[in-house]
C-alpha positions in Angstrom: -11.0 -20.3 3.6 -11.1 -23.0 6.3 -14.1 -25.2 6.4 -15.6 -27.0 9.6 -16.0 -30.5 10.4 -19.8 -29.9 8.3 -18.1 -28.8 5.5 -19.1 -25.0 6.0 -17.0 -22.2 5.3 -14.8 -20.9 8.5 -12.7 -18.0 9.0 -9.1 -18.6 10.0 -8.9 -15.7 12.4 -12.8 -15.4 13.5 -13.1 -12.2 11.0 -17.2 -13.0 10.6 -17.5 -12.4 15.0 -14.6 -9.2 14.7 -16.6 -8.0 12.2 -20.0 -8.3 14.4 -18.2 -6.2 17.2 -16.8 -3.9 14.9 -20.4 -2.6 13.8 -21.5 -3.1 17.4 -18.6 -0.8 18.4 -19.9 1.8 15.7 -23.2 1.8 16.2 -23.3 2.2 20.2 -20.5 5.3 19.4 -23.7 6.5 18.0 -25.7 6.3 22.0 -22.4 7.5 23.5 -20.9 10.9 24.8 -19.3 11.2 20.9 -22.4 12.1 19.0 -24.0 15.3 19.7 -27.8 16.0 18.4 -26.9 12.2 16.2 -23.8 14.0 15.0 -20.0 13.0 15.8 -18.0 15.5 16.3 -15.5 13.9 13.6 -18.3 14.9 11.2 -17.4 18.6 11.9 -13.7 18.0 11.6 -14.2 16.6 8.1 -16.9 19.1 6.8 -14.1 21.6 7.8 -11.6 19.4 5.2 -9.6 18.2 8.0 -11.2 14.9 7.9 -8.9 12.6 6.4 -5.9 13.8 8.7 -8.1 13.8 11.6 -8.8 10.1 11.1 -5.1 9.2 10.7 -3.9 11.0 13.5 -6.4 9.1 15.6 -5.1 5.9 14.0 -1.7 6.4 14.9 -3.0 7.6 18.3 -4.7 4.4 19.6 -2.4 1.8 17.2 0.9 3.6 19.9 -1.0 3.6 23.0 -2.1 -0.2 22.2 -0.2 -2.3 25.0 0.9 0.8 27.2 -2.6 2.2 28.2 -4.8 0.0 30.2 -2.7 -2.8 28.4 -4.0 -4.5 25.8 -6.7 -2.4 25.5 -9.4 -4.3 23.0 -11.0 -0.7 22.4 -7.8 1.0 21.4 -8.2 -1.5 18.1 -12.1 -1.1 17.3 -11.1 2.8 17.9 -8.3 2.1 15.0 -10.5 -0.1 13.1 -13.9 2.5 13.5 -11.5 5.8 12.2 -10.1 3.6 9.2 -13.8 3.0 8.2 -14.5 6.5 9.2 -11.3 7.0 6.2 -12.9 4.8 3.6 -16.0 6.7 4.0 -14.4 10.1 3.2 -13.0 8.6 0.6 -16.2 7.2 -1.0 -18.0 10.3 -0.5 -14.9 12.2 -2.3 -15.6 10.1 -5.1 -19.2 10.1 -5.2 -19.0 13.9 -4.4 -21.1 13.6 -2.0 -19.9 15.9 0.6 -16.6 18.3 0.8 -14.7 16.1 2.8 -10.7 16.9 2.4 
């Protein structure tokens, strides 16, 4: 880890303001068009067990459409980064047994 002229800790690539915007991102998805009744819709995809294919699918989407659609689009990567969260999260809750998530 890089340190500043103070001697605090600094991250090379700004990771500590990405990942302020990341959970930004997330939680206004919450306020948007993609929650229904405070529920996404990718909920229902993975309580069906389709969850974990659902979320790579999207990631492949947005990661090929980065730099074509609306150029470098800064919301095609939070949408990458927000469905591989979405992933890890299935996968906790698989472990924990949480839910049925597939």
């Amino acid at each position: 880890m890089v340190k500043d002229q103070e001697g605090e800790e600094m991250y090379r690539f700004s990771e500590d303001r990405v990942l302020r915007e990341i959970k930004e991102w997330i939680d206004g998805t919450y306020s948007k068009h993609y929650s229904m009744n405070k529920i996404q819709s990718t909920e229902f995809v993975a309580d069906a067990g389709h969850g974990e294919g659902f979320c790579i699918g999207n990631i492949i989407k947005y990661a090929q459409r980065y730099g074509k659609k609306n150029g470098h689009n800064r919301e095609d990567v939070l949408k990458i980064i927000h469905y591989a969260i979405i992933l890890l999260g299935i996968e906790y809750d698989k472990e924990e047994g949480s839910r049925e998530f597939n």
